[in-house]
ROBA-224242 format. One record per residue (C-alpha): residue in three letters; residue number from 1; x, y, z. Coordinates in steps of 0.25 Angstrom, whole numbers. Layout:
BEGIN
 code pos    c1    c2    c3
  ALA NUM     X     Y     Z
...
***
This chain:
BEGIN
 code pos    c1    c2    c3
  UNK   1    77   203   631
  UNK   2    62   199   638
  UNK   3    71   196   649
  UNK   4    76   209   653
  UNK   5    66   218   646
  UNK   6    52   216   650
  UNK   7    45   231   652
  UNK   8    38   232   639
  UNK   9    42   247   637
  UNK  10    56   243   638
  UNK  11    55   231   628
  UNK  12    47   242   617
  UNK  13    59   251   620
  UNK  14    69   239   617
  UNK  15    61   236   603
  UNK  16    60   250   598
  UNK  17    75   252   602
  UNK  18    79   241   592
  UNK  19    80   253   582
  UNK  20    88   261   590
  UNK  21    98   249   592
  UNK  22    99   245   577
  UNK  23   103   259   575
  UNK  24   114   259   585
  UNK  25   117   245   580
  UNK  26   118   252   565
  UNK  27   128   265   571
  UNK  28   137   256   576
  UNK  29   140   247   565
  UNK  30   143   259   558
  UNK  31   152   264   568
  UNK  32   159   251   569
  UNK  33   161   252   553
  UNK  34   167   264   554
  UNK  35   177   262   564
  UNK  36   182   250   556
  UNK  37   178   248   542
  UNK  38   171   261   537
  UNK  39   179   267   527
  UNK  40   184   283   529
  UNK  41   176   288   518
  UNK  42   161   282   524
  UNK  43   161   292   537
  UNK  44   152   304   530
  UNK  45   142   293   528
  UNK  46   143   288   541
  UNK  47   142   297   547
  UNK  48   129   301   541
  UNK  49   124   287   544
  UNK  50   129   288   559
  UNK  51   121   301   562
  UNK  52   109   296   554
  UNK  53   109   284   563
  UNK  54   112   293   576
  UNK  55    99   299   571
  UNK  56    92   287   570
  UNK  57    96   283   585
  UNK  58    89   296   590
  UNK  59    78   295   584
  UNK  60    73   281   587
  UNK  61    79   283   603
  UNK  62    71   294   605
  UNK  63    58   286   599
  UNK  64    60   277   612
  UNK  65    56   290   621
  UNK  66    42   286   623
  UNK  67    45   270   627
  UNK  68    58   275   637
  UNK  69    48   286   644
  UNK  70    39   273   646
  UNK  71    49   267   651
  UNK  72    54   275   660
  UNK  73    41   275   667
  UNK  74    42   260   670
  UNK  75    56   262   676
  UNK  76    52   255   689
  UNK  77    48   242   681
  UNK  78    60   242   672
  UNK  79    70   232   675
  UNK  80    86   237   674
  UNK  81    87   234   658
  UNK  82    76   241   655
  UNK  83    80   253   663
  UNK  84    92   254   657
  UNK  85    85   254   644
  UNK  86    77   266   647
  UNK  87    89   272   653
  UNK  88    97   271   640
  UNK  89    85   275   632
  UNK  90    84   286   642
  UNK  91    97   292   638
  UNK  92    98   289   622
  UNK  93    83   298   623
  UNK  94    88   308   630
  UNK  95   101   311   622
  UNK  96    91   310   609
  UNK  97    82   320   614
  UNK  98    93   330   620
  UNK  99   102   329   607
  UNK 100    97   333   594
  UNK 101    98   324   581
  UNK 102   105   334   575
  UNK 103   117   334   584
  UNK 104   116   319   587
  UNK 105   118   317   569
  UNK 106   129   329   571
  UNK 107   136   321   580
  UNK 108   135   308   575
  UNK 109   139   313   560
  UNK 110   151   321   566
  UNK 111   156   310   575
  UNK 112   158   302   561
  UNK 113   164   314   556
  UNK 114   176   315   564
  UNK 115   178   304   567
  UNK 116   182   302   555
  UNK 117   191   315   552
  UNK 118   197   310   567
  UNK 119   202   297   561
  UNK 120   210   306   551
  UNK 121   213   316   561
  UNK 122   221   306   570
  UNK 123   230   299   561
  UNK 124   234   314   556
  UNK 125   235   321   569
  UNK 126   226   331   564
  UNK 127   218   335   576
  UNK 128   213   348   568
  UNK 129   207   340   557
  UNK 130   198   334   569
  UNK 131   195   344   577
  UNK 132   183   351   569
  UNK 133   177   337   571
  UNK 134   180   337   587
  UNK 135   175   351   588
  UNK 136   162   348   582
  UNK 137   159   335   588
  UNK 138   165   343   604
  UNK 139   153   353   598
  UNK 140   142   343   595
  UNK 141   143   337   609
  UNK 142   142   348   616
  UNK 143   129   350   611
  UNK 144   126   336   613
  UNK 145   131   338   629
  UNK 146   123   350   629
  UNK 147   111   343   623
  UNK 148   111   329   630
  UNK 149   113   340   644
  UNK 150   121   339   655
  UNK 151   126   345   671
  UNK 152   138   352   674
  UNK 153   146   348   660
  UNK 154   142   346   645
  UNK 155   152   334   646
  UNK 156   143   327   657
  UNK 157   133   325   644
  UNK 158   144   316   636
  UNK 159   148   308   647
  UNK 160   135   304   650
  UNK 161   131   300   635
  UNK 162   144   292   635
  UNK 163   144   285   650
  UNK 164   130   287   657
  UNK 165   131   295   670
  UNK 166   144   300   668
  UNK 167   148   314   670
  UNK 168   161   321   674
  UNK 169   159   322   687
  UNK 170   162   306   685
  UNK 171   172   309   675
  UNK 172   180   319   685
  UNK 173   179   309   698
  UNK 174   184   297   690
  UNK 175   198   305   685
  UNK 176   198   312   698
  UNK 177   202   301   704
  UNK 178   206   292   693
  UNK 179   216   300   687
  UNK 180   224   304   698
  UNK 181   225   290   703
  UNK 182   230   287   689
  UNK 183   241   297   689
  UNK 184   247   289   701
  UNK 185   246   275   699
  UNK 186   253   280   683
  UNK 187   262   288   692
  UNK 188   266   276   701
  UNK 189   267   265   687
  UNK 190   276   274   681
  UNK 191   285   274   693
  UNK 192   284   258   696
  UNK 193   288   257   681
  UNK 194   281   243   678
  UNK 195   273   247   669
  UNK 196   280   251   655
  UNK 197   276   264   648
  UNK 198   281   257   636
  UNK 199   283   242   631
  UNK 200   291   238   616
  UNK 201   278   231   612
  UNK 202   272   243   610
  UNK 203   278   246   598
  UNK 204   279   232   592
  UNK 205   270   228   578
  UNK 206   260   219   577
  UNK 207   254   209   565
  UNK 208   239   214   566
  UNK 209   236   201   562
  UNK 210   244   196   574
  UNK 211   237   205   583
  UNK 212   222   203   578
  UNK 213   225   188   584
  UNK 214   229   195   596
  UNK 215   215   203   597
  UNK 216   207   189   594
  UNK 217   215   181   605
  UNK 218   212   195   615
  UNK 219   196   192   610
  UNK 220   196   177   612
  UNK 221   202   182   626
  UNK 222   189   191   630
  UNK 223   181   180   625
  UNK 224   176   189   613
  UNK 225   163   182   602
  UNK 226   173   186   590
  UNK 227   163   183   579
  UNK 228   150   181   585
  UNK 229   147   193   593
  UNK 230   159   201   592
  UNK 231   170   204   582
  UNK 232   185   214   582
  UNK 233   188   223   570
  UNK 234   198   233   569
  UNK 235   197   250   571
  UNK 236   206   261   573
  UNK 237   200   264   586
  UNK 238   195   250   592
  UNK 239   180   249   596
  UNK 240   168   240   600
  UNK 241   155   240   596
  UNK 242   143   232   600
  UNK 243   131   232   589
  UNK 244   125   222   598
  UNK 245   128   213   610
  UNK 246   132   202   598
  UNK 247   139   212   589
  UNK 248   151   216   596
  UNK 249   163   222   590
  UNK 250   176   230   592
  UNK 251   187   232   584
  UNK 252   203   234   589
  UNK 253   215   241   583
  UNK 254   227   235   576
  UNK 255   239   247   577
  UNK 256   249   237   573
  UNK 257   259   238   585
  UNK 258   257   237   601
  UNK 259   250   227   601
  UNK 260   243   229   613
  UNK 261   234   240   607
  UNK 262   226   232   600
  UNK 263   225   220   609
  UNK 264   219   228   620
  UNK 265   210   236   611
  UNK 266   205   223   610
  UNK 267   203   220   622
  UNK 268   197   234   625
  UNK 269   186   231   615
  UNK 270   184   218   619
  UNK 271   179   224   632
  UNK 272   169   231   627
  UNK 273   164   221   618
  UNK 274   163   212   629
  UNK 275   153   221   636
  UNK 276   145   223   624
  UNK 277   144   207   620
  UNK 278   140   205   636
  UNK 279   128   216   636
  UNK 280   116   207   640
  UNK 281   109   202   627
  UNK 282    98   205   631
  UNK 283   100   220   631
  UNK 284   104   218   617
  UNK 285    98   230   607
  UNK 286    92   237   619
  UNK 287    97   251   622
  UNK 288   105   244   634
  UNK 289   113   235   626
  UNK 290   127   242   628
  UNK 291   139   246   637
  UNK 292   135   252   648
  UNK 293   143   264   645
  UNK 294   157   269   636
  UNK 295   164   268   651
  UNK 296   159   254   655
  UNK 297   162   250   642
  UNK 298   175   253   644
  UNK 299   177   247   658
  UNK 300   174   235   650
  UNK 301   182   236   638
  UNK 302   195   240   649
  UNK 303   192   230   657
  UNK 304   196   220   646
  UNK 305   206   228   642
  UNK 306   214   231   653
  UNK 307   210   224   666
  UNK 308   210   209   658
  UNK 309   219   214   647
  UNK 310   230   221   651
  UNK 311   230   211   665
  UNK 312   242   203   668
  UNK 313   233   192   668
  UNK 314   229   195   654
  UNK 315   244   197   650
  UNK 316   248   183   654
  UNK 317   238   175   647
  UNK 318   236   183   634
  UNK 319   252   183   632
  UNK 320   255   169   626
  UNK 321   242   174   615
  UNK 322   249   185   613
  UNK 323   263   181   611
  UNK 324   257   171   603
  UNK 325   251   182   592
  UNK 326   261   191   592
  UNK 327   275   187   591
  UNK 328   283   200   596
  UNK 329   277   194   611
  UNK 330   288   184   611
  UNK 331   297   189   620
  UNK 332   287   196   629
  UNK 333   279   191   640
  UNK 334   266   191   647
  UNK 335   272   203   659
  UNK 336   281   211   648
  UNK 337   265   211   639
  UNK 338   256   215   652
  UNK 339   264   229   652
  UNK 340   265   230   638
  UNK 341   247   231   641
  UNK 342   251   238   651
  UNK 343   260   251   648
  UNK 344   258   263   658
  UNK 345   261   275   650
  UNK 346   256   289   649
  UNK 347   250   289   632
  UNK 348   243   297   623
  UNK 349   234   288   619
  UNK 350   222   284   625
  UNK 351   220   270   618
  UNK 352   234   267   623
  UNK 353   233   272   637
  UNK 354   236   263   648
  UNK 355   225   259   662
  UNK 356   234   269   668
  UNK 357   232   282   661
  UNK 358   221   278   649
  UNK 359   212   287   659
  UNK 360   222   299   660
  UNK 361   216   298   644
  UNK 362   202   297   647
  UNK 363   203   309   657
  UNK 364   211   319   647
  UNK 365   199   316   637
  UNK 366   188   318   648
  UNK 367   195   331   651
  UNK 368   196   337   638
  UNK 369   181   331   634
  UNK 370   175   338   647
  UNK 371   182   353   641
  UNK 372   177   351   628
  UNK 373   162   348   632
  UNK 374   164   358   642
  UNK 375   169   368   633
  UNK 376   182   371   641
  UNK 377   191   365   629
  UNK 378   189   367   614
  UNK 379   193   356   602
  UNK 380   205   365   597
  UNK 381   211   363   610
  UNK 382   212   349   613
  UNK 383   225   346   608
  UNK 384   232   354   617
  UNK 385   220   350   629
  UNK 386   222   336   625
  UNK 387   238   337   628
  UNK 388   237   344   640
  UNK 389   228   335   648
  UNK 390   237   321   643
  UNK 391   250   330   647
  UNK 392   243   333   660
  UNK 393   237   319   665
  UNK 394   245   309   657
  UNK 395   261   318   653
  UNK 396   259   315   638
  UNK 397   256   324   626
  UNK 398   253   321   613
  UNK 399   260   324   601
  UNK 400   249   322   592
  UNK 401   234   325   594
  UNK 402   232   312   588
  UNK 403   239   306   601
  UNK 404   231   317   607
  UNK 405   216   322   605
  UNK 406   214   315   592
  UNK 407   219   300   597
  UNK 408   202   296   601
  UNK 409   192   293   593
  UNK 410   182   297   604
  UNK 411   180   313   600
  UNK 412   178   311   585
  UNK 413   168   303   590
  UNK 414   162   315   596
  UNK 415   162   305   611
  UNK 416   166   314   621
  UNK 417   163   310   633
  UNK 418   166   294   630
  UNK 419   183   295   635
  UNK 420   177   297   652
  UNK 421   170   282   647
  UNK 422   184   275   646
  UNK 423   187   281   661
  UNK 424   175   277   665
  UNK 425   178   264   660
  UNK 426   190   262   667
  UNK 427   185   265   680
  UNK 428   175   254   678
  UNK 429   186   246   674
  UNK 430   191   248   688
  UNK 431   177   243   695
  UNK 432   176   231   687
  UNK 433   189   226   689
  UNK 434   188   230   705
  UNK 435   174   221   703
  UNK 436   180   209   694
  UNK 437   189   203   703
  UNK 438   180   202   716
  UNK 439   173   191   707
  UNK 440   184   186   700
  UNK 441   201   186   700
  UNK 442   202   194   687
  UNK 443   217   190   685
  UNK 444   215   175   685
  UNK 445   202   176   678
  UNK 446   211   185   666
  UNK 447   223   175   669
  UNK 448   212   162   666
  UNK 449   208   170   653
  UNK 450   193   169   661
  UNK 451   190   183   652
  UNK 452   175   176   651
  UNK 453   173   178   668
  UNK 454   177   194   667
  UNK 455   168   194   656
  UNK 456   156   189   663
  UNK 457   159   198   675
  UNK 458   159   211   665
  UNK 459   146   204   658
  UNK 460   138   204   672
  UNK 461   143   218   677
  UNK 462   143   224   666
  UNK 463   140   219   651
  UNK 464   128   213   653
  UNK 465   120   225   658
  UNK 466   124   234   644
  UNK 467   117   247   648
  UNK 468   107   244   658
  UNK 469   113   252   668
  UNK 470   122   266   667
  UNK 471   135   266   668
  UNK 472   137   269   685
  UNK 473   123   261   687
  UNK 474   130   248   682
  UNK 475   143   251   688
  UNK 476   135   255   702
  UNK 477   127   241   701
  UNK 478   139   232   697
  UNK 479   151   239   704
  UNK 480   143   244   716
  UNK 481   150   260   711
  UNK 482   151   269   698
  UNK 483   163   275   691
  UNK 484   174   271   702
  UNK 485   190   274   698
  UNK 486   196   269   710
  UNK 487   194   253   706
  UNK 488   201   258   693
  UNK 489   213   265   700
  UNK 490   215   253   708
  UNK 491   216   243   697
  UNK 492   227   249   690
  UNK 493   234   252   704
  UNK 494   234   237   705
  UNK 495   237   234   690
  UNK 496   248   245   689
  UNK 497   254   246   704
  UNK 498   251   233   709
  UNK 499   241   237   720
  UNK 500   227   242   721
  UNK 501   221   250   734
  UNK 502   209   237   733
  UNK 503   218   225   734
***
């Protein structure tokens, strides 16, 4: 750490932060319990034990104040590690001081809450039971936007707290041109009729047993520690979590048929977790240890998923593994599974979206998050708002609000401005793999299994910096541009039609 940090305020600031970190550390292994091993009748007491801790965050932040005003008078003499430090701080302070305790323990205690009632709520289809939960938490952020402040839209304060910087002036520019784009390359796949909207292994079953061999052949692929620094469980809803840069974990999703679903959201997982294990070490318990941001998190986890994973490239050397672990392959080969990955249909599902239309998703629940902070859409509505705006961008309507508004975890979390993040992300996406192959032929490197040379390339552009810089700052300084669509639109012109308006 006497390598990076030298400035004697900073290195006081990192001691005393410790305790900030080891509460962090402490709310996340909780959260990971729940998501996998907590039983249904423990959430009153942890919820209780979340918000106490939440508590506990503020209260030691805020007793940082006096060291990061000193350090922002040094600014000129801090080097980018140590300004990224107090830049962190910087917001962390300035969210304590704005939003009351009691709001923050409301919030936290709430989120726990339903979450809990929205797990019930969407096996039974039972949007009404949830919906005094969703109303709540849309209440309490609004006061939290209206605390934290904000220009031209309360929204502007959410996306911020999510992805640094961003504000739907972003938002709007990105789907203004995305979306349409979108709309004629899905137009002009349809037409061409290569890719399938449906393929028969979609509805085949699998031995879980079968396909948690599959998952660890997918992590010996990525080149993942498993039981040194990193480990795979199972969830409903799969996730990663770093507790530190040499505890990483995620967890995937056994559904017991289509096999692909869980073998991707490996893969998915895996990216993130990739980032979190190549965060410079030295960074470790300091406020700059993590992800950049929600969005460039997912440019990573994406990346993984789709540009390596659902590759030809990928396909043809992962096919004699797969065959192998799952018997039904026999009479399938490695062309007949690349469009299996790759099925171009219109869905109701976000999770299940293909590159094509996942962001026709992401923009419906930008939409519809942007009315209810605004005020222009109430909860009782949704239903109805939901179906409209998926009949509108993508001709589908849901039979069942558990296809519909109850199919996301994201709201009982009380995250609303987090979806814009997995656009975000995707457009990133885009850059990197405009970037990658002016250093390296990325089909030959997939095809040669080199997944260790991609990973070196996301470590040094990306990874290693965690949160030194804001979101557009590291994309200005390793991409030369911030949030650009048009690298995006091109990749999946040449994945999808064969041509791209770069090559």
């Amino acid at each position: 750490m006497a390598g990076i940090f030298q400035n004697k305020t900073i290195l006081e600031i990192i001691q005393r932060y410790r305790v900030v970190w080891a509460v962090g550390h402490a709310s996340s292994v909780l959260n990971w319990d729940f998501e996998t091993y907590m039983p249904s009748e423990g959430t009153l007491a942890r919820a209780i034990a979340d918000s106490e801790l939440s508590l506990l965050q503020q209260r030691f932040t805020l007793s940082l104040k006096g060291l990061v005003d000193q350090a922002e008078k040094e600014n000129q003499s801090l080097n980018d590690e140590e300004k990224g430090i107090v830049r962190v701080l910087r917001r962390h302070l300035d969210y304590y001081e704005k939003v009351p305790p009691e709001l923050i323990h409301e919030l936290s205690k709430s989120r726990t809450e339903a979450n809990q009632v929205w797990r019930v709520a969407r096996k039974k289809d039972d949007y009404e039971s949830f919906r005094p939960h969703l109303e709540k938490l849309v209440e309490l952020k609004r006061k939290e936007a209206e605390k934290i402040g904000y220009e031209r839209h309360p929204y502007n304060a959410l996306l911020d707290r999510n992805e640094e910087g961003l504000r739907t002036d972003d938002m709007d520019s990105i789907f203004g041109k995305l979306i349409p784009n979108l709309k004629q390359i899905l137009l002009k796949v349809r037409r061409a009729g290569i890719y399938p909207k449906h393929h028969d292994l979609e509805s085949v079953k699998y031995d879980q047993t079968q396909m948690e061999s599959v998952n660890k052949e997918i992590l010996k692929f990525f080149g993942m520690p498993e039981g040194t620094r990193f480990r795979m469980d199972v969830s409903t809803h799969p996730f990663t979590t770093d507790f530190a840069i040499n505890d990483v974990r995620i967890t995937t999703r056994y559904e017991g048929r289509d096999f692909r679903a869980s073998m991707y959201s490996t893969m998915h997982e895996s990216g993130h977790a990739i980032y979190a294990l190549q965060v410079l070490r030295d960074l470790e318990y300091t406020p700059i240890a993590g992800g950049a941001s929600g969005g460039i998190h997912e440019s990573q986890s994406r990346f993984i998923e789709n540009v390596v994973g659902r590759s030809r490239e990928f396909c043809k050397v992962a096919t004699p593994m797969l065959k192998s672990k799952l018997k039904f392959l026999k009479r399938y080969d490695s062309e007949d599974l690349y469009h299996y990955f790759n099925l171009v249909r219109p869905s109701l599902i976000r999770v299940d979206a293909d590159e094509l239309t996942y962001n026709f998703h992401i923009a419906v629940r930008y939409q519809i998050e942007k009315q209810l902070m605004g005020g222009e859409a109430s909860v009782k509505e949704l239903p109805s708002i939901w179906s409209e705006k998926f009949k509108d961008n993508l001709g589908v309507v849901p039979r069942t609000d558990s296809q519909g508004v109850l199919q996301d975890i994201h709201w009982s979390w009380g995250n609303f401005g987090g979806f814009p993040s997995y656009t975000i992300g995707n457009v990133v996406d885009g850059m990197i793999w405009n970037s990658i192959r002016k250093e390296m032929d990325l089909s030959r490197t997939i095809r040669n299994k080199d997944t260790g040379k991609i990973k070196e390339y996301l470590g040094r552009k990306i990874h290693k910096w965690g949160q030194t810089y804001s979101p557009k700052e590291l994309l200005r300084r390793e991409f030369g541009e911030s949030y650009n669509p048009d690298y995006l639109v091109r990749y999946l012109e040449q994945k999808y039609l064969g041509s791209s308006s770069q090559d």
